[in-house]
N, C-alpha and C positions, 0 to 999 in steps of 0.2 A: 409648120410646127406641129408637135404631138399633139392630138384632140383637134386639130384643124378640123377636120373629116368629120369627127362629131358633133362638130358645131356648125357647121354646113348642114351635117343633116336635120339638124332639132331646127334650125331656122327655117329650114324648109318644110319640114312639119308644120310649122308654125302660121308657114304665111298659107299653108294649105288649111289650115282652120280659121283663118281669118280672112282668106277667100271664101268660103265656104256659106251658099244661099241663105242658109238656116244653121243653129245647131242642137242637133237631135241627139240621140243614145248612137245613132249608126255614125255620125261624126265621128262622136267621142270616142267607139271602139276603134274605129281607124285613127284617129289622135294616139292613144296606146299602143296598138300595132307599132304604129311608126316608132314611136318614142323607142319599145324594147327592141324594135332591130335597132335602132341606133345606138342603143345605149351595148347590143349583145357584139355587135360589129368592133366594139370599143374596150372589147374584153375584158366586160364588166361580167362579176360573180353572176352567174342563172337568177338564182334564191333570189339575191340585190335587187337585180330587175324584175323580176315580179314582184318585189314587196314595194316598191315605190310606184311601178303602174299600177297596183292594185289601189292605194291610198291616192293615183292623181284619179282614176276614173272614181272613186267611190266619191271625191270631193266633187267633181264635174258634176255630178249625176244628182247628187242629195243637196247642196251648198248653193240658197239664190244669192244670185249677185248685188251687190248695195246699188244704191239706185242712180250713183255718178259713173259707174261702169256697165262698160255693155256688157253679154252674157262672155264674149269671143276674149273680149279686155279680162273677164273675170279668170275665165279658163287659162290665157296665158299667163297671170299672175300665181294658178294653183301651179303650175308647172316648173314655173320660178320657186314659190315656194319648196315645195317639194325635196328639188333637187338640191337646192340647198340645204335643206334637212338632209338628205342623203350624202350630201356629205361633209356633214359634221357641224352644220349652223352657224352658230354666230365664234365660235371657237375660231382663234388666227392667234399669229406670231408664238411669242413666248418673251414674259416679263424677265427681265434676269437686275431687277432691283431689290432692293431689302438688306442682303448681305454683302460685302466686301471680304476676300471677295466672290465673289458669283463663277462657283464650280461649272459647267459645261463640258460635257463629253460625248466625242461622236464615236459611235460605234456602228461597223457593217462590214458585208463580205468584201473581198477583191473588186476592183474596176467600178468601182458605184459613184466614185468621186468623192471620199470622204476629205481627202486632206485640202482638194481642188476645194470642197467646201467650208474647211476653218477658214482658207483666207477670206473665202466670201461672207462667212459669217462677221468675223474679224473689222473687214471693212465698214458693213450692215454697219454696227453696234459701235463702230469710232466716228461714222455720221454722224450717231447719234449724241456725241459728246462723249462716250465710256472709255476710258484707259482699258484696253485692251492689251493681253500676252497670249501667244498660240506658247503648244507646248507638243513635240514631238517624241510620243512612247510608241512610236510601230517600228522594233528592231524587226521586223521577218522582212520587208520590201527596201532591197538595199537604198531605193531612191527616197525614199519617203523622209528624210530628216531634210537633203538636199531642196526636195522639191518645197517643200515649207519655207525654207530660209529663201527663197527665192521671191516665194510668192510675200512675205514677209518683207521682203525690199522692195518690192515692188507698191505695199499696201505700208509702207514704213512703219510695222508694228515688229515688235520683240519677237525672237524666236527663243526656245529653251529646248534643250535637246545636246545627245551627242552623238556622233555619226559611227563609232565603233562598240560603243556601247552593245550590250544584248541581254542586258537585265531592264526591263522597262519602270520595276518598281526602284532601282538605281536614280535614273532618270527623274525622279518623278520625287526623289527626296531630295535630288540636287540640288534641282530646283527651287525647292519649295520654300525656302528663306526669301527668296525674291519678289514670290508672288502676292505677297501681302501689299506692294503698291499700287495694284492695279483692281480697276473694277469688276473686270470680268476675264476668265481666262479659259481660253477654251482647249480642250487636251484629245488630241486626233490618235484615238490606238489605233494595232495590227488588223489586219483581216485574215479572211482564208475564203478557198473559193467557195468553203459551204461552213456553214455552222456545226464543224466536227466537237470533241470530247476537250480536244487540248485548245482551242479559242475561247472556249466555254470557260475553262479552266483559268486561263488566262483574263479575262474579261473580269472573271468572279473576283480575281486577286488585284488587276488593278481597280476597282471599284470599289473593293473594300476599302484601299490607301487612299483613293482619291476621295471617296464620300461627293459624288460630285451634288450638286444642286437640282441637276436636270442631267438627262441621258438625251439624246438623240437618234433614230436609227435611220441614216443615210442607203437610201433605196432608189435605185434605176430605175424608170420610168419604163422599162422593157421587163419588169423582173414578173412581169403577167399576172395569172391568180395567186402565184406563188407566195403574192405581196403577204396578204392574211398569213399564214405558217410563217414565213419569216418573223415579220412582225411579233408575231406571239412567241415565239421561240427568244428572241432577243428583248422581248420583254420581261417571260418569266427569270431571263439570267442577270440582266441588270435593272428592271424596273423603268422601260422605256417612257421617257415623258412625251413622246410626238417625233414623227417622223420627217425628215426631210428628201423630196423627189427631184431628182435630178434627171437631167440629160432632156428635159421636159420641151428644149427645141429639135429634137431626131426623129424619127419617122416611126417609132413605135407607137403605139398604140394605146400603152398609158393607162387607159379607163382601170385594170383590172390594180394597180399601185394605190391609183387616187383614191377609189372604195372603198377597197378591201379594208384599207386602215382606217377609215371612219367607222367602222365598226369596232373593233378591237378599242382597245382603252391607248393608243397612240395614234391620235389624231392628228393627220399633213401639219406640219408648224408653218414650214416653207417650201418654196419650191426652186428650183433652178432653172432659170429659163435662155441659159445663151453658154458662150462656153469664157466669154468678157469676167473678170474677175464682179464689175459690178452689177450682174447677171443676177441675181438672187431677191425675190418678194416676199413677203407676209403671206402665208394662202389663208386667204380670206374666203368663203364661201359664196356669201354674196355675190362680191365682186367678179370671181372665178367664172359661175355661173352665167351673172349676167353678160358677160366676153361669148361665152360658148351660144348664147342667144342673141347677141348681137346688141346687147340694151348697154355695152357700154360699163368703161369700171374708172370709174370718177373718181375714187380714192387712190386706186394706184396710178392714176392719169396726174394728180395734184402731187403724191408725192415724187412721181419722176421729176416734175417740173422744180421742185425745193430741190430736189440734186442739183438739178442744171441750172438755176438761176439766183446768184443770192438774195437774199432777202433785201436788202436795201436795193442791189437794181431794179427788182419786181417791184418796187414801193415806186423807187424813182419811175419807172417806166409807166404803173398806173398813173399818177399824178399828170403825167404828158398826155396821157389817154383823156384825163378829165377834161383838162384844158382844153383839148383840140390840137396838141403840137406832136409833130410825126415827122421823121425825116430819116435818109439813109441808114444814119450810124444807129439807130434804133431797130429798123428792121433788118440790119445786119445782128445786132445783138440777141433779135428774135430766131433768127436763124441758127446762130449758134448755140442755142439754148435746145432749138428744137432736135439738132445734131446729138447734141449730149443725150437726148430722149431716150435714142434709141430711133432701129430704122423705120420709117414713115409707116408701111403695114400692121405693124406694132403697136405703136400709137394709137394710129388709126381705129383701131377694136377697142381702147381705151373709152376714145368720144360717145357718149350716149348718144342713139341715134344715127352714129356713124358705121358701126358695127355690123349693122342690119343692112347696110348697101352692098352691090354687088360691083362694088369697082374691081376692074383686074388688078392682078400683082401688076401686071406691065404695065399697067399706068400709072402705077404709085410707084414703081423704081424707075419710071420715067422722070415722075416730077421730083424723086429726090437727086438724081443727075443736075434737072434743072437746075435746083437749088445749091451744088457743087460747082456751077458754070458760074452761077450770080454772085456766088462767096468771091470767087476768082476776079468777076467783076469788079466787085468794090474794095480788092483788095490794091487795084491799080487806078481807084481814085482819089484826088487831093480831099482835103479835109473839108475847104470850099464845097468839093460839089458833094460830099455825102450831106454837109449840113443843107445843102440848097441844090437840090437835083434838077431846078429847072435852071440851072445855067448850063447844063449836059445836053451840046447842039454841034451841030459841025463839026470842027477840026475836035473838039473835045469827046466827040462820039469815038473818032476814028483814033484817037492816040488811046484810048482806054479799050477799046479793041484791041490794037495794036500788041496794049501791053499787058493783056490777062489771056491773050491768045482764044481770046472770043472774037465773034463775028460782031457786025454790026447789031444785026436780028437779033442777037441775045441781051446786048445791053439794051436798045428800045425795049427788046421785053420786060425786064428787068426796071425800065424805069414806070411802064406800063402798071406792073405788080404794084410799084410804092402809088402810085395816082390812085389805084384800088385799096391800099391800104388806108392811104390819107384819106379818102371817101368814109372808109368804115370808120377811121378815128372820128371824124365829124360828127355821122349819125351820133356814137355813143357817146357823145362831148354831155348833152343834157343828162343823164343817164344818174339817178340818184338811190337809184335800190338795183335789187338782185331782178326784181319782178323788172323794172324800167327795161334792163337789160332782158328780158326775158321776149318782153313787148316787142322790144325792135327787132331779136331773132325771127320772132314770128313776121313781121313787117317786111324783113326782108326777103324770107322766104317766098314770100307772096309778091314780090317784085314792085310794094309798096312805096319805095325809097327811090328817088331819083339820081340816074348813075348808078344805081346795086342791080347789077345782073338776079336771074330769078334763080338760076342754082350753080352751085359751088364747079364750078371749072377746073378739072386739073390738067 
């Protein structure tokens, strides 16, 4: 994924100063060093990068550490800091409550994925309970009214639009008797491959009709330093409220998108990270940050999990957890919850503390294989043995082989995993706060717990 590379490298920064015997002035200037190749390798702005190493080393150098942290804990907390100041703080999403209803319009050149982005916005905000309508004004790309209606059935939300049309302020009066039932309606214009005289032109006229609420300007993740000048260009013609980065899982390079518009007055809102309709986050600064350091993004790790799991199973399934009660049909429902996640590597940089480990890719789309073989498993078991796996012996091993087209070795394993599960249900059966559970992570880390392995096996 884009910024892979630059979060490999700051991690590794990282654990170079926290290896490190001492920390002196000559650490910290090599701390720096590193930071701005990383950050220059990432085709971040020059100026950017020296203004944020210049405030990490002045903080390193002047700033003593409080007295629960060590100086190495302090340092990588300024760095944290920091960059999260650099790009953009505590600023994420975009409210689109107050008015009904709630205008939204994305605006940007050719091939950036603007209209690939209403649906995903579209979905985003019908998660969220909002009556959503897309609305298609981009007569210049013959496919672009098609491609909405599609994506639009596929996300069962309203399309408005007509496909012969080539007046967009037409379009945009048609419709507009309708959109008063809906809460939020988001309106996908034309592009062009550069921000010429006649898009400008264009843009200025539908934003006059539309008045929208919020402007958005949908930017490619590849579109380098150019980000900054676009941006502002597309801000001073329709008053950009924040930007949206796309294509943010390809192998560009990204840094110079993600910056540049934390400075300008349109701040990242969201990003794109897959090409999956439900691809799309809040870009959170924090959170962003803490992934590229490997500390972990807890808030976008909780809300993957409310996608994939509803509310009453997650309730129902803690209550089992309190108890001490675990059995197939639960860790099959955990499976597919984690499925919905999103792929295990993914995830994985979510988990604070998980982030920072240096597991291969091939291990982790080994173990998601695994976990496709085990789905298959229990999909060719009776309901008997998922509620009670210790009657899965003998002839009952080999017909569930047989008929998931697994081997024997894969369901033992697989009954292996649930005995490790039920193990961990136990431990946290007593378990009556956040810290209780906190306790027995550390417990088990330390191979505290009888039958808990001392580290995480994949």
């Amino acid at each position: 994924m884009v910024l892979d590379r630059l979060g490999d490298s700051l991690k590794a920064t990282l654990r170079k100063l926290t290896g490190a015997a001492a920390v002196d002035e000559k650490v910290i200037n090599e701390l720096v060093k590193d930071i701005q190749r990383s950050l220059l390798q990432a085709d971040v702005n020059v100026k950017l990068v020296l203004d944020v190493t210049k405030r990490i080393k002045e903080r390193a150098l002047t700033e003593r550490a409080p007295s629960i942290l060590q100086k190495k804990e302090f340092i990588v907390n300024i760095v944290y800091e920091e960059l999260v100041r650099f790009l953009g703080g505590d600023k994420a999403g975009l409210s689109v409550e107050g008015k009904k209803p709630f205008k939204l319009m994305l605006v940007g050149l050719f091939g950036n994925g603007k209209t690939t982005t209403a649906g995903k916005l579209g979905l985003y905000y019908k998660k969220r309970g909002l009556k959503v309508a897309l609305v298609q004004t981009d007569t210049w790309r013959p496919a672009a009214y098609d491609q909405l209606v599609q994506l639009g059935k596929q996300i069962e939300l309203p399309v408005y639009g007509s496909k012969g049309e080539k007046d967009p302020e037409k379009i945009w009066k048609k419709a507009l008797p309708e959109l008063g039932n809906y809460d939020l309606v988001i309106v996908d214009t034309a592009g062009r491959d550069a921000l010429s005289d006649d898009l400008i032109e264009e843009l200025n006229g539908i934003n006059t009709l539309v008045r929208p609420d919020a402007a958005l300007l949908v930017m490619a993740a590849d579109v380098g330093q150019a980000a900054e000048k676009q941006a502002r260009a597309f801000h001073d013609t329709v008053k950009v409220g924040g930007v949206i980065i796309t294509k943010l899982d390809g192998t560009a390079k990204g840094g110079g998108a993600l910056t540049a518009c934390a400075v300008t007055e349109a701040p990242v809102r969201f990003i794109g990270t897959g090409e999956k309709i439900e691809e799309l986050e809040e870009f959170r600064p924090q959170g962003f940050v803490g992934r590229l350091l490997g500390m972990g993004d807890l808030e976008a790790l909780l809300e993957k999990a409310r996608d994939a799991i509803d509310e009453e199973s997650a309730e129902d399934l803690g209550k089992k957890f309190l108890k001490g009660e675990f059995n197939l049909l639960d860790l099959y429902e955990q499976m597919q919850a984690m499925r919905k996640m999103g792929p295990l590597n993914k995830v994985m940089k979510l988990i604070p503390g998980m982030g920072g480990m240096d597991i291969p890719k091939e291990m982790l789309e080994g173990q998601e294989e695994k976990l496709t073989i085990w789905r298959h498993v229990m999909d060719s078991m009776t309901k008997a043995e998922l509620e009670d796996p210790e009657i899965v012996t003998g002839s009952r091993l080999e017909r569930i082989a047989r008929g998931s087209g697994a081997s024997i070795g894969d369901v033992r394993s697989l009954l292996k995993q649930y005995k490790q599960s039920k193990k961990l249900v136990k431990v946290f059966k007593g378990a009556q706060s956040e810290k209780d559970m906190q306790k027995m992570m550390q417990k088990i880390q330390k191979g505290g717990v009888p039958g808990m392995k001392r580290k995480m096996k994949f």
